[in-house]
BATOR-300849 format. One record per residue (C-alpha): residue in three letters; z, x, y. Coordinates in pm, 1 decimal, padded with zeros to 6 digits, always signed. Example, Ala and Ser with C-alpha at 12.3 -4.5 7.8 and 13.67 -1.06 7.14 Angstrom:
<pts>
(pt ALA,(+00780.0,+01230.0,-00450.0))
(pt SER,(+00714.0,+01367.0,-00106.0))
</pts>
This chain:
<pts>
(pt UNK,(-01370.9,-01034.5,+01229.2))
(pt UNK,(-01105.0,-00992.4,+01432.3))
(pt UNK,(-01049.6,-01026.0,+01855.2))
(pt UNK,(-00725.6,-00804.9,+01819.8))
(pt UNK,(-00736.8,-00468.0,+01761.3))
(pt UNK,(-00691.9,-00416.3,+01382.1))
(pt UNK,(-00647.4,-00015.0,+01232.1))
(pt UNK,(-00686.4,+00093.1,+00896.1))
(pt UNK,(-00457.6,+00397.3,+00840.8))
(pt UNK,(-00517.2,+00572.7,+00510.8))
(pt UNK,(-00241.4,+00881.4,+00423.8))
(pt UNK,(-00342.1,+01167.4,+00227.0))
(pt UNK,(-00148.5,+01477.6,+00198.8))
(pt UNK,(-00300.9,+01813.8,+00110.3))
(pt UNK,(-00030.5,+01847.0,-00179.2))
(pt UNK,(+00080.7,+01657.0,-00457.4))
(pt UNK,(+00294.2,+01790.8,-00763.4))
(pt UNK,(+00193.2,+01531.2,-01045.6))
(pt UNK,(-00225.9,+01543.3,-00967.2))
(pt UNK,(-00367.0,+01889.0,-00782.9))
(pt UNK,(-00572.9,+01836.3,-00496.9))
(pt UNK,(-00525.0,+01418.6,-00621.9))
(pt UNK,(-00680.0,+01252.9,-00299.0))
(pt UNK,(-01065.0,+01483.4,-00355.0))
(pt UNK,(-01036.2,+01557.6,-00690.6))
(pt UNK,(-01354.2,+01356.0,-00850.2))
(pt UNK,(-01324.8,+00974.9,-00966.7))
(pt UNK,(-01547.8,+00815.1,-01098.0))
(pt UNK,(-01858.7,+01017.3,-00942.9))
(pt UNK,(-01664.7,+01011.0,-00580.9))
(pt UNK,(-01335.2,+01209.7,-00433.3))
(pt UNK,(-01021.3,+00988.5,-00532.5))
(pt UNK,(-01007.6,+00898.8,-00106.7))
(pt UNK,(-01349.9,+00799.3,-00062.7))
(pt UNK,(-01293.5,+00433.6,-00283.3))
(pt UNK,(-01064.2,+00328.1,-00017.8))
(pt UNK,(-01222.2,+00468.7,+00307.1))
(pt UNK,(-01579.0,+00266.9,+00169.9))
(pt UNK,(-01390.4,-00054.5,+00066.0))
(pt UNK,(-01217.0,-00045.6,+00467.2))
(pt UNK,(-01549.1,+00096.5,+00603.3))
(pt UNK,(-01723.8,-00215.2,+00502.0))
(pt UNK,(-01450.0,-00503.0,+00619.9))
(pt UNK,(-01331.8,-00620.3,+00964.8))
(pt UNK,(-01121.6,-00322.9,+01039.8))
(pt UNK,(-01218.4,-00203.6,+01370.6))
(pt UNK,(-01125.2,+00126.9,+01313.2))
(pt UNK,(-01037.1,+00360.1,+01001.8))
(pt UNK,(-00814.6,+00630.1,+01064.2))
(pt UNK,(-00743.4,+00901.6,+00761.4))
(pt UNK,(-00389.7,+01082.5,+00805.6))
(pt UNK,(-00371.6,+01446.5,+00635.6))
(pt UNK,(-00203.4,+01768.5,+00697.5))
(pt UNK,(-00520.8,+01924.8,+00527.1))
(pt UNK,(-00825.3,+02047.0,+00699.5))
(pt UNK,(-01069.8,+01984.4,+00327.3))
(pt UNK,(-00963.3,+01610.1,+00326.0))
(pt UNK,(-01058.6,+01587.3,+00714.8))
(pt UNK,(-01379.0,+01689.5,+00585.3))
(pt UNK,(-01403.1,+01485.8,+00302.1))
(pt UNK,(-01292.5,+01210.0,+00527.6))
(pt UNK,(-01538.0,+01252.1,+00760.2))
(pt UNK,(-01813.0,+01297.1,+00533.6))
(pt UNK,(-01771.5,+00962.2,+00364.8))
(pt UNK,(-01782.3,+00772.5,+00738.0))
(pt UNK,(-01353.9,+00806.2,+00833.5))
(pt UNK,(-01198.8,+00931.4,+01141.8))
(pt UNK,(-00984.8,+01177.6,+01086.7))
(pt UNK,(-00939.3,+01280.0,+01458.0))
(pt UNK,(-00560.9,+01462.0,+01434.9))
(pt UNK,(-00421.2,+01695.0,+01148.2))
(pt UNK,(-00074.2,+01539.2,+01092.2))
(pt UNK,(+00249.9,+01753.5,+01158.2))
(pt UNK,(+00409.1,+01974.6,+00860.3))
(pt UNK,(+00660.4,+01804.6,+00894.3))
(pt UNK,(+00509.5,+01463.9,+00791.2))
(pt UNK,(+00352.4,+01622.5,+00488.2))
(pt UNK,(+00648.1,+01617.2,+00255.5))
(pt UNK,(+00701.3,+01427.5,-00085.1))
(pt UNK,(+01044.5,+01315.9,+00016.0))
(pt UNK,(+00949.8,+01164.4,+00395.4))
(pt UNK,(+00887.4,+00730.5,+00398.7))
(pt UNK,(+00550.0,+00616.7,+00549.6))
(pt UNK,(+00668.0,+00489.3,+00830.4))
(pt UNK,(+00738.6,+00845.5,+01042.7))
(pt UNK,(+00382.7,+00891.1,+00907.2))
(pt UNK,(+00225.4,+00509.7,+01059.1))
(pt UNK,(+00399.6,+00591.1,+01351.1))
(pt UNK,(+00208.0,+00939.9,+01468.9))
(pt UNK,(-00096.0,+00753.9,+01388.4))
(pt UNK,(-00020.8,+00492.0,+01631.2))
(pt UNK,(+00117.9,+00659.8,+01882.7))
(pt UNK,(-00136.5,+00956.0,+01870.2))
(pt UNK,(-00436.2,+00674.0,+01937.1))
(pt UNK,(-00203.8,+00543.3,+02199.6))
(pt UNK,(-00118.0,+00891.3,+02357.2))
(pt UNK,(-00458.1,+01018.9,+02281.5))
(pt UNK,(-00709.6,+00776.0,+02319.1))
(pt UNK,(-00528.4,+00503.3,+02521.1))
(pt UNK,(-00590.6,+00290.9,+02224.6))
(pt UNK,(-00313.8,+00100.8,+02146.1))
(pt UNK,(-00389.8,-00114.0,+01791.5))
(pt UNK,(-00232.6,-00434.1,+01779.5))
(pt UNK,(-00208.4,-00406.9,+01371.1))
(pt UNK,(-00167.6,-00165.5,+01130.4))
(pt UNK,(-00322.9,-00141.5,+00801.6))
(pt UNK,(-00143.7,+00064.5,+00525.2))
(pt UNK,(-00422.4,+00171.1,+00238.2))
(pt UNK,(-00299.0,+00403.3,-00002.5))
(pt UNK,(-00582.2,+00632.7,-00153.9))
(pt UNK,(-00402.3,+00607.5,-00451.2))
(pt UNK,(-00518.7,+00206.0,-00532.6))
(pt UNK,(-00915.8,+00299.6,-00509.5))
(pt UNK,(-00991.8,-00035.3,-00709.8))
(pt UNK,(-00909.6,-00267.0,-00440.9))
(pt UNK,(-01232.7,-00465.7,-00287.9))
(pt UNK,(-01290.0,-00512.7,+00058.7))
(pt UNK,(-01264.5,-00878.1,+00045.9))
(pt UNK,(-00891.6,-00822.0,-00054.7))
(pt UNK,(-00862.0,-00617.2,+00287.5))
(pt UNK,(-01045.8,-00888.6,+00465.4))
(pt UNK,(-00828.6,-01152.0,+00326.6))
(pt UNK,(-00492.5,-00940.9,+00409.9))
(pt UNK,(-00595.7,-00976.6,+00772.3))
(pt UNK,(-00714.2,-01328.5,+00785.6))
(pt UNK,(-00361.8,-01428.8,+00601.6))
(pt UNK,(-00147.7,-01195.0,+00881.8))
(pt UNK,(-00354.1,-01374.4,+01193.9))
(pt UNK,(-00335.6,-01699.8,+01066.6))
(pt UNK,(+00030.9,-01663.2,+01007.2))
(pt UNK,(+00171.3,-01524.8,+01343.7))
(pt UNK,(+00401.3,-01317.9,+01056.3))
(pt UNK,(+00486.8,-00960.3,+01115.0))
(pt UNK,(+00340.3,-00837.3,+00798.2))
(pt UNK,(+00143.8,-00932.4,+00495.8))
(pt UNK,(+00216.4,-00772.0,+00199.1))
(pt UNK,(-00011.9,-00730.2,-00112.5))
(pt UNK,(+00157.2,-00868.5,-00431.7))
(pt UNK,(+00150.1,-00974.2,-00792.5))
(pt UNK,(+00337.2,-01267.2,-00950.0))
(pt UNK,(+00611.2,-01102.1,-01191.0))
(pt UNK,(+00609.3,-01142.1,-01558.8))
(pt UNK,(+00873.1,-01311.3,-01643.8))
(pt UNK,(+01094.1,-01033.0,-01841.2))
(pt UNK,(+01066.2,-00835.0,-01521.1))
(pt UNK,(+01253.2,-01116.4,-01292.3))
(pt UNK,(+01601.6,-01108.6,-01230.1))
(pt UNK,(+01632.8,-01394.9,-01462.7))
(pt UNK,(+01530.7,-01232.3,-01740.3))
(pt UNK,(+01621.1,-00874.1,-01666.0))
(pt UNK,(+01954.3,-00719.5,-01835.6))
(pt UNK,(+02161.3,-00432.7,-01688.6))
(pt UNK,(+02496.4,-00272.0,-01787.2))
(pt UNK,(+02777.0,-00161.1,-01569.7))
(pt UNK,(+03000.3,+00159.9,-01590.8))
(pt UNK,(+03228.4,-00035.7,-01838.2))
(pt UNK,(+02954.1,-00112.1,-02035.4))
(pt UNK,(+02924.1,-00421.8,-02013.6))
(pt UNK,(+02584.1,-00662.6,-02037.0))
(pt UNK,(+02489.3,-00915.3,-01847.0))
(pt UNK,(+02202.9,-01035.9,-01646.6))
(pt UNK,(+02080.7,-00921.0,-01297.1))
(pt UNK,(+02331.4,-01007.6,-01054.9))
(pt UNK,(+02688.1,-00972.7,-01284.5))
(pt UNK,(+02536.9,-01325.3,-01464.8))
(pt UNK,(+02669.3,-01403.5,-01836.8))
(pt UNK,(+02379.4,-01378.1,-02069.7))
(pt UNK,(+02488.5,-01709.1,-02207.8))
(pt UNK,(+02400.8,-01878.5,-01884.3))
(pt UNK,(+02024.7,-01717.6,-01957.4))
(pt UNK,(+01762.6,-01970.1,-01863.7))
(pt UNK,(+01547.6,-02034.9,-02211.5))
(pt UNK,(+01195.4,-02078.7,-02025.2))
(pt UNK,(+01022.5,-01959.0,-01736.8))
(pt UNK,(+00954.7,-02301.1,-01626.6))
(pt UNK,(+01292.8,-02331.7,-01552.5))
(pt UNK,(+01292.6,-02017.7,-01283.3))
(pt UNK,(+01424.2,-02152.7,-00977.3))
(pt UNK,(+01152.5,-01981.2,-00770.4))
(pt UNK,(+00855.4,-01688.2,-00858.1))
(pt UNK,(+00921.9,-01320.7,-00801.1))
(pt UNK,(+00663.7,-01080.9,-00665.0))
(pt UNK,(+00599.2,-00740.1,-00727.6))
(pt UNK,(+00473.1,-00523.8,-00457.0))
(pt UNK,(+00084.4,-00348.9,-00581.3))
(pt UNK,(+00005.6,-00084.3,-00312.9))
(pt UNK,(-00331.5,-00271.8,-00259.3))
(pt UNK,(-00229.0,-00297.1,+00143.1))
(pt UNK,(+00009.6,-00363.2,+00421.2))
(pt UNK,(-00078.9,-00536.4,+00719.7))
(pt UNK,(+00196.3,-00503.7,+01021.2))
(pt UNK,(+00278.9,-00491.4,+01371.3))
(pt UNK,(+00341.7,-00149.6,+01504.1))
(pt UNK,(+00664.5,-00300.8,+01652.3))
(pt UNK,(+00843.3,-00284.2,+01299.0))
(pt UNK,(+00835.3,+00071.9,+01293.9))
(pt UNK,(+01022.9,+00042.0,+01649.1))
(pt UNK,(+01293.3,-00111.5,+01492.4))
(pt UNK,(+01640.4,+00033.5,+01441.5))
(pt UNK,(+01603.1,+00083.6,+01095.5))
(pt UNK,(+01214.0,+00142.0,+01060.9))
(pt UNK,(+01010.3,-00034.0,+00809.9))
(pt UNK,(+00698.8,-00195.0,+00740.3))
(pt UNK,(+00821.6,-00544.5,+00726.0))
(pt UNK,(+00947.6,-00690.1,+01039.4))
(pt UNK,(+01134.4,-01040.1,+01019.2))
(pt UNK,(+00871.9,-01270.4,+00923.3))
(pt UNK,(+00715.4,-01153.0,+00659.7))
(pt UNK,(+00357.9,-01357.4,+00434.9))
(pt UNK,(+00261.4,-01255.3,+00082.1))
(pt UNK,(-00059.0,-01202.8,+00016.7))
(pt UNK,(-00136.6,-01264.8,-00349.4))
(pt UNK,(-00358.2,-01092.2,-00542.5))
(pt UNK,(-00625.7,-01286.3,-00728.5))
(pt UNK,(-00670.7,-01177.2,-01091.2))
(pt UNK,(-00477.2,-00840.7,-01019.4))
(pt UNK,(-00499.2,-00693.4,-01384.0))
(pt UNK,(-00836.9,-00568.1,-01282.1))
(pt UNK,(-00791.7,-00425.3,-00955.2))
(pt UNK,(-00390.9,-00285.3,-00918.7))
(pt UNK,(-00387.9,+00094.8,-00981.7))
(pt UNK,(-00142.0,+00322.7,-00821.0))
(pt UNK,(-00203.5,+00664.0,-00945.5))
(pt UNK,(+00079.2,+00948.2,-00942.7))
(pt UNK,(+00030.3,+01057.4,-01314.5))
(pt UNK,(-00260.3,+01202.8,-01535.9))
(pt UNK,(-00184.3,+00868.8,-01774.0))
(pt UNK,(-00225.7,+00693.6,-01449.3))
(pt UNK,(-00548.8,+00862.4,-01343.9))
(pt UNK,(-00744.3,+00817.3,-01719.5))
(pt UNK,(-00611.5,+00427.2,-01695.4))
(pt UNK,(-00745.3,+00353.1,-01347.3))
(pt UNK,(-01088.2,+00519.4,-01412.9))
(pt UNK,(-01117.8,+00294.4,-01754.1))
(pt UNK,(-01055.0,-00029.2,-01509.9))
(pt UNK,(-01288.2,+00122.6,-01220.6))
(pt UNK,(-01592.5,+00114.6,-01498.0))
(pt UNK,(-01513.2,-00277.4,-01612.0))
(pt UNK,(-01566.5,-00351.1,-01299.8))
</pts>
């Protein structure tokens, strides 16, 4: 698909509190990891690169058709470090390692194994098209979830709307919203390895395109509970 050079980058760390062993524990007949290396085996990535700190998923990795060519640093194995330290090694150790410097980065969470390939595919067609320095993989919010409709109290107690507004100034109807609100869904990121240079690092940049997901219901999962887990695998066999 694409004349740039276009990485997939999947994280997995050996250790997760919530789940044991979450990224190759069994789903739906497969290790969790596998539903997201297959679905970015299978689009116009040129290359999918699996990030772990733990030799088993390198296996696992490799065994379902991944590169897993590094085992990522200790120190980018914690629960409390961002993803971008993590995005960055990858990059840099192709670069370093390889001489293969990726002109994009692709950010697929094991953790959303419903997502299709053609949503990956689409990601990147929206992020060349758009000269933007990231696509981002949304939802359109439900209304009681906006800002407009959302309620908060401060330390005196007091109610109002997001933003310090009166509740009597509360729009009646959706229709009235003065623009839609997204909510991110962990289905992908598509950047330039430039925003991670960036004084504060981050996977946005300053031009930034949403990519939004058709008929999400059926395909958003982003598992970090046992609830989260049994939900996921009753959408993963509707579809």
């Amino acid at each position: 698909m694409a004349t740039m050079k276009i990485v997939g980058v999947i994280p997995a760390r050996g250790g997760s509190k919530s789940i044991p062993r979450k990224n190759i524990r069994d789903f739906g007949g497969k290790p969790l990891i596998a539903w997201t290396i297959l679905s970015a085996k299978d689009s116009g990535l040129n290359r999918v690169i699996v990030s772990t700190d733990d030799p088993e998923i390198v296996e696992v990795a490799r065994a379902h058709g991944a590169e897993a060519p590094f085992l990522r640093p200790s120190e980018l194995a914690t629960d409390t470090l961002g993803i971008e330290p993590v995005l960055k090694h990858a990059y840099e150790w192709l670069r370093d390692n390889e001489g293969y410097e990726a002109d994009a980065l692709v950010l697929l969470m094991p953790t959303s194994p419903l997502r299709q390939t053609r949503h990956i595919d689409e990601m990147i067609v929206r992020f060349m098209e758009s000269g933007a320095d990231s696509v981002v993989a949304v939802n359109e919010t439900p209304a009681n979830h906006t800002p407009y409709w959302t309620l908060t109290r401060d330390e005196g107690g007091a109610v109002s709307l997001w933003g310090g507004v009166s509740l009597r100034n509360i729009l009646t109807r959706r229709q009235d919203f003065p623009q839609k609100c997204y909510a991110r869904n962990d289905l992908g990121y598509v950047l330039k390895p430039a925003n991670l240079y960036e004084e504060r690092p981050n996977l946005y940049g300053e031009k930034v395109e949403l990519y939004v997901v058709p008929d999400p219901e059926r395909y958003e999962a982003d598992i970090n509970t046992p609830g989260e887990w049994k939900e996921a695998e009753e959408k993963l066999y509707k579809l």
